[in-house]
N, C-alpha and C positions, 0 to 999 in steps of 0.2 A: 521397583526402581532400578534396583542392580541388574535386571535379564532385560529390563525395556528393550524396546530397537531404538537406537539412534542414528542420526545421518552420519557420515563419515567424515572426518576432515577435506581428505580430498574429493569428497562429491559436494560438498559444501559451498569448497572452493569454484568450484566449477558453478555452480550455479550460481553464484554470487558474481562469476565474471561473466556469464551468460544473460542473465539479468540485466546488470549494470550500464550492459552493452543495446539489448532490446531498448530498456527504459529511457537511453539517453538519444536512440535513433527515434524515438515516439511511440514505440508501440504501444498497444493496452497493454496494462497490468494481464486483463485475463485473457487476452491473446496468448501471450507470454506464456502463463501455468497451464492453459489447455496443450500449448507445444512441452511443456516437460513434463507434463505427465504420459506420453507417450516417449521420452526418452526414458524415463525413470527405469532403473532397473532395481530388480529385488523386489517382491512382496510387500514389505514393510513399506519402502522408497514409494515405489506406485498408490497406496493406498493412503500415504500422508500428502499425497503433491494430488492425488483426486478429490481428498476433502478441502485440503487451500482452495481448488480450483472451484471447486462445488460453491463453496464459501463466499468466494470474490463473485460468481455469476450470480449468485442474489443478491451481491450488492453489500455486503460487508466490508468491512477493510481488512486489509494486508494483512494488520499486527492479529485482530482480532482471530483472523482465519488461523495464523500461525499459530497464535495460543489454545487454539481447538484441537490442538493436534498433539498436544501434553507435553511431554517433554521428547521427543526427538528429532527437533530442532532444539541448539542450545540458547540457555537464556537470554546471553549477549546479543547472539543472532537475532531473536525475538524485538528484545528491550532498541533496537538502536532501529531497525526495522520499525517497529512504532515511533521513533523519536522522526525516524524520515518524513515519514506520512506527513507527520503534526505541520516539518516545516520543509517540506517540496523540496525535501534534496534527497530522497527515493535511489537515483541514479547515482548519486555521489556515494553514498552511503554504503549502498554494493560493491562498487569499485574500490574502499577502503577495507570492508569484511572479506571482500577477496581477495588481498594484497596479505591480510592480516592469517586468516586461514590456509594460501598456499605456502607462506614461510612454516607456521603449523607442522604443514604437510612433508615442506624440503626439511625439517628439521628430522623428525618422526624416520622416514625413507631413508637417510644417513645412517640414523642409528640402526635399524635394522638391517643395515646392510654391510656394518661395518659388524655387528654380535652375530650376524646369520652362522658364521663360519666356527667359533666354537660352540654355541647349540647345535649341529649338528655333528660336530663331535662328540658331545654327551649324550644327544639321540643316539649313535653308534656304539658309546659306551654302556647305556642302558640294553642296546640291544643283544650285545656280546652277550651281557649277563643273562638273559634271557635263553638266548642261544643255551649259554652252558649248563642253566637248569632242566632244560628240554634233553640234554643232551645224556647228559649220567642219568635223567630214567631212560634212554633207549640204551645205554650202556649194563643196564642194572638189569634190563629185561633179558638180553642177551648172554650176560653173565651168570644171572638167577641170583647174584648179590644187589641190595640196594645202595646205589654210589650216593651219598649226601656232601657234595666238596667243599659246600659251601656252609654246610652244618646251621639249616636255619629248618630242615625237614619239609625242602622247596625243593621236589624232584618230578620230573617229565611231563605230563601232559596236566595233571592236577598242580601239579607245583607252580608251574609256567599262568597257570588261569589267577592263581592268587597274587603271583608276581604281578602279571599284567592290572589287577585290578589298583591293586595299593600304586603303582607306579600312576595311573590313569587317575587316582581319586587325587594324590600327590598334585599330579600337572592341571587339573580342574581347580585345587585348591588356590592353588598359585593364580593361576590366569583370575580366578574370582577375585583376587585380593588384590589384583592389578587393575581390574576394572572397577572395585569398589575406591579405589585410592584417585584414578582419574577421575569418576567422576565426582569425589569429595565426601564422600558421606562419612557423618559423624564419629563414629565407632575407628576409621580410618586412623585419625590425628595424631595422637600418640605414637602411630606407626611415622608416619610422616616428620613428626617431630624428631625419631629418635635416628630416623637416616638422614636427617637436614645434620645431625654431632657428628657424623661418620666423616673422616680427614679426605678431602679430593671430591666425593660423590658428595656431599653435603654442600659443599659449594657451588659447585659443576650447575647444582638443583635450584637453588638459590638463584644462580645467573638467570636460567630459562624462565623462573618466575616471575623475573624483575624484566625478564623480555618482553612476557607477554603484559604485565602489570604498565608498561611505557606504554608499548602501543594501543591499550586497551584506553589509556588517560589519553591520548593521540585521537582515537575517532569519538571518544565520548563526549570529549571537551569543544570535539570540533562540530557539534551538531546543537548548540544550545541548549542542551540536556539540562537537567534540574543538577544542580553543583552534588548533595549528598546522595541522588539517584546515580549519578555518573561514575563515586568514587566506590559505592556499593558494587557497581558493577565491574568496576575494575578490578578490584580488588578479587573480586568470586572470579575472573578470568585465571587467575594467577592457579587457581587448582592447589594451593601452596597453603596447609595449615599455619605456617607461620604467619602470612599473610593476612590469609582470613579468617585468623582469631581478631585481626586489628580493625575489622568494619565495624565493632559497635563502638569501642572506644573514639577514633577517626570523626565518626557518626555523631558521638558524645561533643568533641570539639568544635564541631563546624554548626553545632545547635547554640553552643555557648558563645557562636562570633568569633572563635579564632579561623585566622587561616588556614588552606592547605598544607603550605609548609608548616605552621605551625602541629596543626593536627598530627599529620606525619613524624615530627620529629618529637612528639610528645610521645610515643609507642614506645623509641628505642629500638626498634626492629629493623633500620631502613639503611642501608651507606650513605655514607657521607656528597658522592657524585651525584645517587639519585635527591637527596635534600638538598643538595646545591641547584641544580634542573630545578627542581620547582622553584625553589627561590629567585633566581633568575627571571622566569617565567614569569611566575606572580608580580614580580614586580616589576616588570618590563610592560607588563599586562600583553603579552605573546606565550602563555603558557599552552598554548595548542603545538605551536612553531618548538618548545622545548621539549615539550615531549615526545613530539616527530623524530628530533633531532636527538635525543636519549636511546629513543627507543631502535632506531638506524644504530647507534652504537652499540646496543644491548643486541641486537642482532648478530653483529663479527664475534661477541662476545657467548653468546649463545652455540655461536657453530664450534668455538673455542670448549666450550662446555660440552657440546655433545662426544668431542673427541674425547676428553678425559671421561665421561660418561662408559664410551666405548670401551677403554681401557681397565676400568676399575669393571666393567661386567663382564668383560672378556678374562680376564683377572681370575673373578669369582669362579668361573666357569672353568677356568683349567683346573685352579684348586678342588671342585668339585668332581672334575674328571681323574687328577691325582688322586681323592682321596679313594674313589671306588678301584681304584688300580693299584692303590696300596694295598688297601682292605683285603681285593681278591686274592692278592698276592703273597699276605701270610693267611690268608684263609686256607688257600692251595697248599701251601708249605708245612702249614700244621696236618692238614691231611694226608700230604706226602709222608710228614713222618710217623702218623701215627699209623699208616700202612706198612712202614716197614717193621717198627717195635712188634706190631700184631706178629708178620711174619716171623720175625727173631723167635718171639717169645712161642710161637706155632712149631720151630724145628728143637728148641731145647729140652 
């Protein structure tokens, strides 16, 4: 489940507004996926949009063909996908998932573009180091003394292959731990839980959850969805352990007859703006129109979020770059002077 292939945010998007657009001019459904699967790019992409297509030309449904396909299309996508079918709003549905996934997308593309600049510092900082391991064995070859400056017994071409490995198992480690954590898996939560107490990043995190959690209650509600299928799935949009530890309790209330709001505010885990939105909603009986209208706010709030995002990882990321700049730094100095004692102690 962690290596699967999945579709992309922004190819997601795209086919949701490409869709959206065919399905509301009349086209067939399988007109439609016989044309993207020839746009499809990637291996994985091509070979899930020819079984859709394979699927819909015998005469299946939509949702059915999507859930053939495992998991790379995501749930939501799937689940609201089958809700269209059920009540012929197909077209609308797409047009929401696309609106929903290229905020996604402009959120994602910010942040990376605002972190790009010192990750690539620390790429540059990892590489020096490398450099300078490589470098004292060509020094130590030529001198016929072996130079260790860094005193870890990391020197020149043997040295540099073990750096490179630990460095490379290091940055696989991480990237897996980022992809187990997007896409929620179990063993994750406690991780998630304990960067939601971090001052700045914990909130920041918080905000983009409660973004997508708005908007997710926005096309769920707006489709006639079954009430507890709907808030199940909002809920798992949020990606947010804090979150969706609260789908069975939620689950638990709205079996027992209480409301939404009520369900919600029985957790503990929710602000006070988002419990007011639904209250409102619920009882206005416009909780679709409230959640629209949250989730548009949670949005400016969100871009708010990704700034300080940017800053606490850019943050991280010099101190990281600091700390190997310290390090080398009495590294070098201790071996500075213990070249020259050797020498002292060599003329006395």
């Amino acid at each position: 489940m962690l290596l699967s292939s999945r579709i992309h945010a922004k190819s997601l998007a795209g086919l949701c507004r490409r869709l959206a657009t065919a399905l509301g001019a009349g086209i067939d459904v399988r007109t439609v996926f016989s044309r993207e699967v020839d746009r499809a790019s990637g291996e994985a992409g091509r070979r899930a949009l020819r079984a859709v297509s394979d699927a819909v030309e015998r005469g299946r449904s939509l949702a059915a063909a999507l859930d053939a396909t495992g998991n790379y299309f995501p749930t939501l996508f799937r689940e609201m996908v089958a809700v269209g079918e059920q009540t012929g709003q197909l077209s609308e549905v797409f047009a929401q998932l696309a609106d929903h996934y290229e905020h996604q997308t402009e959120l994602r593309q910010t942040f990376l573009a605002v972190i790009s600049w010192p990750l690539l510092q620390l790429g540059l900082a990892v590489l020096i180091v490398g450099f300078l391991i490589w470098i004292m064995g060509v020094i130590g070859q030529i001198t016929g003394n072996a130079v260790d400056p860094l005193g870890f017994g990391l020197v020149g071409n043997s040295g540099l292959a073990v750096y490179v490995a630990v460095v490379t198992l290091l940055a696989a480690a991480v990237l897996l731990l980022v992809q187990a954590v997007r896409r929620g898996l179990v063993w994750t939560r406690p991780i998630q839980r304990g960067v939601l107490r971090i001052p700045a990043l914990g909130k920041a995190l918080e905000t983009m959850a409660l973004s997508r959690l708005a908007w997710a209650l926005h096309l769920t509600m707006n489709t006639g969805m079954d009430v507890r299928r709907a808030l199940r799935l909002s809920l798992q949009s949020t990606r947010n352990a804090k979150f969706t530890d609260q789908i069975e309790p939620i689950d638990a209330e709205i079996v027992a007859g209480n409301s939404i709001h009520r369900a919600f505010v029985a957790t503990g885990c929710f602000p006070h703006e988002f419990l007011d939105a639904l209250a409102v909603g619920e009882e206005s009986g416009k909780l679709v129109e409230s959640m629209g209208r949250l989730a548009r706010q949670y949005r400016e709030h969100a871009r708010t979020a990704i700034a300080v995002l940017t800053k606490v990882g850019g943050l991280m990321v010099w101190m990281l770059i600091a700390a190997v700049i310290i390090f080398l730094i009495f590294r070098l100095f201790a071996f500075y002077l213990g070249t020259i004692n050797n020498a002292l102690e060599m003329t006395i």
